[in-house]
N, C-alpha and C positions, 0 to 999 in steps of 0.2 A: 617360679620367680618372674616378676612382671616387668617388662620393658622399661629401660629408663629414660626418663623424663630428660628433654631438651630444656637447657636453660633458658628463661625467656629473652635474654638477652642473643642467642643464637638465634631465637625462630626472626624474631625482628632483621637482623641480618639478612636472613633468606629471605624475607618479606621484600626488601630491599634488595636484593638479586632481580626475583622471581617479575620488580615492577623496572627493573632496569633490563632484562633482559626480554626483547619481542618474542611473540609468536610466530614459530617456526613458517604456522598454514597460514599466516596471513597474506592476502594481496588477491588477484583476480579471482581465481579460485575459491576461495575462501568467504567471497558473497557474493559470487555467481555471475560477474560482472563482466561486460564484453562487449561494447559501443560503438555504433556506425560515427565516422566524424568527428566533431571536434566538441566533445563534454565537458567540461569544467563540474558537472555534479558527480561525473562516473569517477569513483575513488574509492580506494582503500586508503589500508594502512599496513606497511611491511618493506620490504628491503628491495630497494628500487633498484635497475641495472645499473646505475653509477655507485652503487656498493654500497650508499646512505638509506637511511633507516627514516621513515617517518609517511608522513602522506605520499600516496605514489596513486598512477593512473591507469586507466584501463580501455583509454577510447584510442580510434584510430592516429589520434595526432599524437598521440606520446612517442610514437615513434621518429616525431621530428622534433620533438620540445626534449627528447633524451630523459623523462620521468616515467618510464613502464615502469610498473610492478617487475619483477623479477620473474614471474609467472605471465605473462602477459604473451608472450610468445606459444607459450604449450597451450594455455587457454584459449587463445584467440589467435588461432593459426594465419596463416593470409594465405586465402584463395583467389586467383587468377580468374579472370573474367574468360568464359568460354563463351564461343559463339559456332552457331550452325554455319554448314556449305554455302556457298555461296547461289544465289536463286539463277535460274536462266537469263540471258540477257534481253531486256525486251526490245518489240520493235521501236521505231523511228518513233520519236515524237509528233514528227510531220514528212510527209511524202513530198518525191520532187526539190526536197531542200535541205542542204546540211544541216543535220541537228545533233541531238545525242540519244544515246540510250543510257539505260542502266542496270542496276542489278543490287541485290539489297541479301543481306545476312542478319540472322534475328540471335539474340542474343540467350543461351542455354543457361547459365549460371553469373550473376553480377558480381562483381568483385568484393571481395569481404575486409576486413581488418588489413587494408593497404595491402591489399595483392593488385599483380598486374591488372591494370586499366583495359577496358575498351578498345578494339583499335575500330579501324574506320566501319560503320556498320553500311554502307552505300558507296557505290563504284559508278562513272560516270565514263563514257568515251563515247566520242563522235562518231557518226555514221551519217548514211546517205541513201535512202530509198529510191531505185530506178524506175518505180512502177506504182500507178496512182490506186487508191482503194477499189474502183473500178476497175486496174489492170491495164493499165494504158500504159505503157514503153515515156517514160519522160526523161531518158540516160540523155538524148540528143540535148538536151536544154542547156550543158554543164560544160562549157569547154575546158578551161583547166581541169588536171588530173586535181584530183580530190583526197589526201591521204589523212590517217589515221595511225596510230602506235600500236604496231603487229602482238604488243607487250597480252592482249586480252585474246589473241586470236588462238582455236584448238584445233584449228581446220588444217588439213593436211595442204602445203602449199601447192600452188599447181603450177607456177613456171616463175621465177625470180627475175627483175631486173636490176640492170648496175644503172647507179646514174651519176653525177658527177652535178651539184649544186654551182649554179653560176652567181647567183644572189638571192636573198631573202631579206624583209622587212625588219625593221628593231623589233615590232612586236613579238617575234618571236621570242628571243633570248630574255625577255623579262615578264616572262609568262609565268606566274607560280600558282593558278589554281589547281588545285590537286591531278583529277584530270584531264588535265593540259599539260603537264610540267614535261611532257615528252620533247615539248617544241623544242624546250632550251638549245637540246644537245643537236638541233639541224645548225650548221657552219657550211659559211662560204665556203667550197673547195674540197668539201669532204665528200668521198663516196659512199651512196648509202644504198640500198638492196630495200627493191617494194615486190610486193607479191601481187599477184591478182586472185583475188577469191571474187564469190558471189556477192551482194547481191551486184556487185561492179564489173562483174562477166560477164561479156555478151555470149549470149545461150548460142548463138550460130555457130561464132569465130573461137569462142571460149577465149579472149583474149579482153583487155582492159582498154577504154577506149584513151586512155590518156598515159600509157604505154611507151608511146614514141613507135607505135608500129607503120612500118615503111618510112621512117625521118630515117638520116643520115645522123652520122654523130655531132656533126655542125651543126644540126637545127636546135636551138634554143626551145622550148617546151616549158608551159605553164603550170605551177602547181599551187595548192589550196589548201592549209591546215582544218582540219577537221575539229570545229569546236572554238575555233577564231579567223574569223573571216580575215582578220588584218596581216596574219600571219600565212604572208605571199611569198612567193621568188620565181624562179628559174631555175633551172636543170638541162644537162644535156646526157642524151644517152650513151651507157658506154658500151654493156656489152648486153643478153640477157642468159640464165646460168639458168642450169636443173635446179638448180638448189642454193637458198640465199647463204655467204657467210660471211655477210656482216655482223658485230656483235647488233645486241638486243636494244640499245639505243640509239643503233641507225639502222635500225629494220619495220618498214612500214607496211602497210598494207594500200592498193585501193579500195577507197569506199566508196 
């Protein structure tokens, strides 16, 4: 007995289903599609995250225009921009004179389909060389203490001082290059905790020449931001401790 025959007015019907209703596989997947940026030609066609049916996208700005593909996530995942260790810090730019150093991170994987960005791939903070490419002692040249933001430092501290700010410059607080932005947080009247490392240790005394060693706590003492010359004050000493505990934005170093 042979199968019976659909009225051709039923197939028509389904004809008209089968053109009103979409393709399930349509959208990213579906023609392989997956765009750095902002495309206007990377498209399908299929059922967008706002639940509507029709043209939909597949580059990385669909995620701000709200027209992905439905698929557009599982396709085109978002990876996070990775980056390597951080490199050693190099020496002084120039000897005998506040400058900077730096340090650089190279980047292992770029960001893909709007994943986490970049962060900064270069570090920058002030230092201060005591000794000429020859070797020649030039610490004496420098009389205000000379500091920097302990924020970069891994060296085990070797003896803390307290000090008690008596003034500083405007320079300071409207300081916002990256690194710099440490100056902000110096305030008149706040006690802040500097350390003495190398290369600002005298190899004899092992002590820092800008210290306040043998002043009383009345003497007045000059210091120097590292990395802006403008950004000046005064300080008087108050105590000096094993070990610094001020928090980490008023904790310095000599450089």
């Amino acid at each position: 007995m042979g199968a019976r025959a659909f009225p051709s007015s039923l197939w028509l019907v389904l004809l008209g289903l089968g053109r009103l209703w979409p393709r399930a596989e349509a959208g990213c997947a579906d023609g392989g599609r997956c765009c750095p940026g902002k495309d206007p030609s990377c498209i399908s066609t299929g059922w967008r995250l706002d639940r509507g049916y029709g043209t939909c996208y597949c580059d990385e700005a669909c995620k701000l225009t709200g027209d992905c593909c439905y698929d557009y996530s599982q396709t085109c995942p978002a990876l996070p921009c990775i980056v390597g260790e951080w490199s050693h810090w190099s020496g002084c730019a120039q000897q005998c004179k506040p400058n900077f150093r730096m340090r650089r991170r190279f980047v292992e994987q770029e960001p893909k389909n709007g994943g986490e960005p970049c962060p900064p791939l270069e570090e920058k903070a002030g230092c201060l060389e005591y000794f000429t490419y020859q070797g020649q002692d030039c610490g004496n040249e420098h009389v205000p203490a000379f500091i920097t933001t302990s924020e970069y430092s891994k060296e085990r501290k070797r003896y803390c001082v307290e000090f008690r700010t008596e003034s500083l410059s405007p320079h300071c607080t409207v300081e916002s290059r990256p690194y710099a932005r440490w100056m902000q947080y110096l305030r008149e009247g706040y006690t802040v905790c500097v350390a003495c490392q190398p290369p600002a240790m005298n190899t004899g005394s092992h002590r820092c020449s800008g210290d306040g060693l043998g002043a009383d706590r009345n003497k007045v003492l000059h210091w120097q931001a590292v990395g802006n010359p403008l950004c000046q004050g005064t300080w008087k000493k108050v105590q000096q401790r094993e070990a610094c505990s001020c928090s980490i934005v008023h904790s310095f170093i000599f450089t």
